[in-house]
C-alpha positions, 0 to 999 in steps of 0.5 A: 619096333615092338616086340610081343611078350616072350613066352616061358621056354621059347627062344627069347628069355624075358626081357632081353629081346630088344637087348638082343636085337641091339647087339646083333644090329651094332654087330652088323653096322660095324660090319658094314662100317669096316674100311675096305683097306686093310694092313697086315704085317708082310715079310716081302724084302722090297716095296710094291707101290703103284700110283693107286697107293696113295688111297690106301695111305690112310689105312697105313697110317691108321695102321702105325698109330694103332701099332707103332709099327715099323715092319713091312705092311701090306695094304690091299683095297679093291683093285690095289694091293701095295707093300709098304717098306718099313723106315731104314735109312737105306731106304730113305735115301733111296727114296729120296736120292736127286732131291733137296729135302727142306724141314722148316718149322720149330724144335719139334721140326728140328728133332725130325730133322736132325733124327733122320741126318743121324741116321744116315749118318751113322747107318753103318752102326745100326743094322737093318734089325735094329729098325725092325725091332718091336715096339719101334720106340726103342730104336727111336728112343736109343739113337736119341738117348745116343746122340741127344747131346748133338740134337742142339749144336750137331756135329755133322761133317761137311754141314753148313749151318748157323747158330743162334742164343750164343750158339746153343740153338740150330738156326739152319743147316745144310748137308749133302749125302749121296745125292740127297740135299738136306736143309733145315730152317728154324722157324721158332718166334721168339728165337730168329726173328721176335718180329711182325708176321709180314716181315717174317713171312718174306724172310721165310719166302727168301730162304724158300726161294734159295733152296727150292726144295723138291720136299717140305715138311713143315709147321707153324714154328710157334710152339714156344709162344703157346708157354712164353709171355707174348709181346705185342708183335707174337700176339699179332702173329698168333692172332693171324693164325689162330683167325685161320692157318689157311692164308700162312699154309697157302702162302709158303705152298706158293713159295715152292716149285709146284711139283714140290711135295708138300707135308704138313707135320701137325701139332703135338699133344703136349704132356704138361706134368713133364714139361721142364721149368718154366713151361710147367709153372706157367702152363699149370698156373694159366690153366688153374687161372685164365683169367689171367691171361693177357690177352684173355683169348690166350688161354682158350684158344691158344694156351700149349695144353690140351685144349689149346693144341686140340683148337690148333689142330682142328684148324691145320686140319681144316685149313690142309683140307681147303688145299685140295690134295695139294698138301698132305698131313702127318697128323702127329695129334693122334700120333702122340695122343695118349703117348705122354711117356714116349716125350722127353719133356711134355713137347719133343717125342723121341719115341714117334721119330721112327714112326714119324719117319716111316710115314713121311718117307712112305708117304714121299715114296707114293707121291714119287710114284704117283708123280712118275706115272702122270709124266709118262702118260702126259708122254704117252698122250701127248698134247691135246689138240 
């Protein structure tokens, strides 16, 4: 594109034609690259979901990673206009009411986990403005400043569950609310089970087989491998997932009923200044030094730092993509991704659990939904002859 001179006085001032011209192009591209989806607060007391909801997911939880927002959101796209609730605990019953919810997967799992058992359990003492507060961090950082001291050995009335390392760590646990079946497995490496993956992979199918959930929302149940010496049977572990997570995700997605819903919690980015001893000295000494790292494709793919979580998520979310729609993901990566002060210690973010949770109940809520209108139309239509 050429432009003439200016001329003194004219419209153009010297030398800022081409300038000009750039700025009002980039404000018509990105006017043209806008989503179509937008979210803004609403004060409608219940939800409105249809089944054309669930395409509008991706601009509520672009919305609650912008905001942390744990208000009434209403999302409108062309020909679909949607209410999404805020996260309560009433609400999370109610959405999850006749169903058997399973969360397997590492500490950080457990967290989500026993974050969402506390508070249904002691809903009555946190009233519905508590949830609603601004930034929705403080209601979470206050139920686990609260209950913190439970968050290893819980004390749940009527629970069943089973404790590892003396009793100190949850290995599972299972509690019945109200018509909502929670189940929890602790699927951390070097804890329950510091054995080959093929083994592993049957004792978790075993306990999948067991409790048939309705929901699972897990993850790889490594994390405390990416900071701990790994012996010869957690390399080979780490070596199968980091080659792809496509075949272990695929594996326990058919372990499960097929109507289940399936959610992928992703990774973390970890906050390795705020780790506790001895993750903070050897994540900082391996990353100062990868040449000591044995094996040496430790530290470039799989140390728990920035650039090792960074891999990790790239590959879950490739490996999420090749399921097809069969596996939905919480991508906690950019969740947590310049939220280092919202950690307890580099790994656990107390901060996000209402956020995490408003999309994950949301998120079951569409799937519900969904899955009631395609059984009414199957009535409706009948068979194909």
């Amino acid at each position: 594109i050429f432009f003439r001179q200016p001329q003194p006085g004219g419209m153009w001032q010297s030398g800022g034609g081409f300038v000009s011209f750039l700025l009002l192009l980039l404000q018509l591209l990105q006017s043209q690259c806008q989503p179509d989806t937008t979210c803004v607060p609403n004060a409608g007391p219940s939800p409105d979901l249809g089944p054309c909801c669930a395409a509008v997911m991706p601009a509520l939880f672009e919305t609650v990673v912008r905001t942390l927002s744990n208000l009434p959101l209403e999302c409108q796209a062309p020909g679909c206009r949607c209410t999404f609730p805020p996260f309560t605990p009433q609400y999370a019953m109610d959405t999850l009411r006749g169903k058997t919810l399973l969360f397997l997967g590492d500490s950080t799992v457990r967290l989500q986990y026993l974050f969402l058992v506390f508070s249904v359990l002691h809903a009555s003492k946190f009233g519905t403005g508590f949830w609603l507060q601004q930034p929705a961090t403080n209601a979470s950082m206050t139920l686990v400043r609260e209950f913190y001291g439970q968050f290893k050995n819980p004390r749940v009335p009527g629970a069943r569950s089973k404790m590892i390392n003396k009793g100190t760590y949850l290995l599972w646990h299972e509690w019945d609310s109200a018509g909502v079946q929670f189940r929890f497995l602790q699927d951390w490496w070097p804890d329950p089970l510091p054995m080959r993956r093929q083994p592993h992979d049957g004792w978790v199918a075993a306990f999948l087989a067991r409790f048939q959930p309705d929901l699972l929302a897990w993850n790889h149940g490594m994390h405390a491998l990416y900071v701990f010496p790994a012996t010869a049977a957690d390399v080979d572990v780490i070596q199968y997932w980091q080659q792809s997570p496509l075949p272990s995700i695929n594996a326990t997605a058919h372990a499960v009923p097929p109507s289940a819903l399936l959610v992928w919690l992703g990774t973390l980015v970890p906050n390795a200044t705020m780790m506790p001893s001895p993750w903070r000295e050897r994540v900082t000494a391996l990353r100062k030094d990868r040449g000591k790292c044995r094996p040496a494709w430790f530290c470039d793919q799989a140390l728990r730092d920035y650039q090792g979580s960074e891999n990790l998520w790239k590959m879950e979310t490739a490996a999420v993509k090749e399921m097809e729609g069969r596996v939905d993901m919480i991508d906690n990566f950019r969740l947590s991704r310049g939220r280092g002060e919202l950690s307890l210690d580099g790994i656990h973010y107390s901060g996000l659990l209402v956020a995490q949770m408003r999309i994950l109940i949301n998120l079951v809520h569409v799937r519900l939904v969904a899955q009631l209108a395609r059984s009414l139309q199957n009535k409706t239509t009948g068979p194909k002859l």
